[in-house]
C-alpha positions, 0 to 999 in steps of 0.5 A: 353739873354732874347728876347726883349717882343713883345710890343716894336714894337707898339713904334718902326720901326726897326725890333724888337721882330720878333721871330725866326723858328729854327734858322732864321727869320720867314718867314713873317719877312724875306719877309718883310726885303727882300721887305724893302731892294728891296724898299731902293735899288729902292729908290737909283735909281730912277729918279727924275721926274723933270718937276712933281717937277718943276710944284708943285714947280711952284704952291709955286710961285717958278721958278726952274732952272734945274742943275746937278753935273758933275757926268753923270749918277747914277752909276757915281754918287754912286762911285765918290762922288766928282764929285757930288759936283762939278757943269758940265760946262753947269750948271754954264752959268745957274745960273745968279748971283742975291745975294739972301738971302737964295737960294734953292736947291733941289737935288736927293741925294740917295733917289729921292723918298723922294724928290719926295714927301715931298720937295713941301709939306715941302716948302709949310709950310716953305716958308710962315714961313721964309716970316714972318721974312722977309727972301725972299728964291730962286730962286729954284734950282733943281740939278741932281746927287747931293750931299749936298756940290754941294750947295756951288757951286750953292750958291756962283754962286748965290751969296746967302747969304746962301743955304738951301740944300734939299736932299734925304737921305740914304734909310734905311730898314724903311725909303726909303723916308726920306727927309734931309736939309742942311743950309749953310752960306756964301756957297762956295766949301771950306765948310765943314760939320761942318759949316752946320745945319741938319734937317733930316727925313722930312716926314710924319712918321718922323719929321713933314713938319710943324715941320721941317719948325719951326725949319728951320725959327729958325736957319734961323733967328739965322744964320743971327743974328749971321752971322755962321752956323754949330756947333757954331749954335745950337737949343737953343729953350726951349723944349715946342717950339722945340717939336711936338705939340700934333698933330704932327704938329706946328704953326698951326692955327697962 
């Protein structure tokens, strides 16, 4: 089989068309895996830097309440996956019930970096999108240990309506920082994956703040016409709208 040319690589991050010394890698490109696959395992455990967050979170106008699951620490956390799901007891008595209509939550995930870095800056093109029709979003919740369906406990202790959920995701040896979204309606702990939309790869070298929040206050708008989420919502916009501007990013200058 013939190799791929090496002209893939100007359209591509994965590892293509790295040519080969015998029968491995070359050198260069064998370090670079190694230094890709040392930044995702970094990526899976670092800490979050709660109070950086929760003043860049502040500066949005947002007051976070700082939760975690019942997983106690990060090796917990990566082998029982159900206990990150679930909110600790001290957690609980922290969230007042206030009936929101779209509640926040920031969570860690596996990737505490791509928190770190793209949350703020995305919630800062996607709040002022998501107060043009006319949806309030928070209170901010930042979670510790958490995963995607530990949203649905802390969106039905809230009350809300419904919970977009920021998380890191997996790293990949190309994207240790990639950011995910999950919007549930009506959450609760007996939700399950296909009842929520996704946004994923939030990052500047992935889809776009801008992009992403465009796309957030669509389904936002669509989840509560339409009362649901999940399959039965999906991104009907016409092409023109849904893609990247020419700049990479959308709504600007509106």
């Amino acid at each position: 089989m013939a190799e791929p040319p090496a002209g893939l690589r100007r359209f591509t991050a994965a590892r293509v068309a790295l040519g080969r010394a015998g029968n491995a890698l070359p050198t260069a490109a064998h370090l670079d895996f190694v230094e890709a696959h040392a930044m995702a395992r970094d990526a899976v455990h670092a800490a979050l830097d709660v109070a950086g967050l929760a003043a860049e979170l502040r500066a949005l106008g947002l007051d976070p309440v700082v939760v975690a699951s019942r997983a106690a620490d990060r090796h917990i956390y990566l082998v029982r996956p159900d206990l990150g799901r679930a909110l600790d007891d001290a957690s609980v008595a922290r969230l007042a019930r206030c009936d929101p209509p779209l509640a926040l939550v920031i969570a860690d995930g596996l990737s505490a970096t791509a928190v770190q870095r793209h949350a703020a800056p995305f919630l800062a093109e996607a709040l002022p999108r998501l107060a043009r029709i006319d949806v309030a979003a928070g209170p901010a919740v930042i979670a510790l240990q958490g995963r995607v369906a530990l949203g649905d406990a802390i969106g039905a202790a809230l009350g809300a309506e419904a919970v977009a959920v920021l998380i890191g995701e997996r790293p990949g040896l190309s994207a240790p920082d990639s950011l995910g979204l999950y919007l549930t309606w009506n959450p609760r702990p007996s939700r399950t994956d296909a009842e929520r939309n996704c946004i994923s790869n939030i990052r500047p070298a992935g889809q776009p703040y801008a992009q992403a929040a465009e796309t957030l206050a669509w389904l936002v708008g669509e989840m509560r016409r339409r009362r649901l989420t999940g399959i039965a919502l999906k991104d009907e916009r016409p092409a023109a709208l849904s893609a990247p501007a020419a700049s990479g990013r959308l709504g600007e200058g509106r």
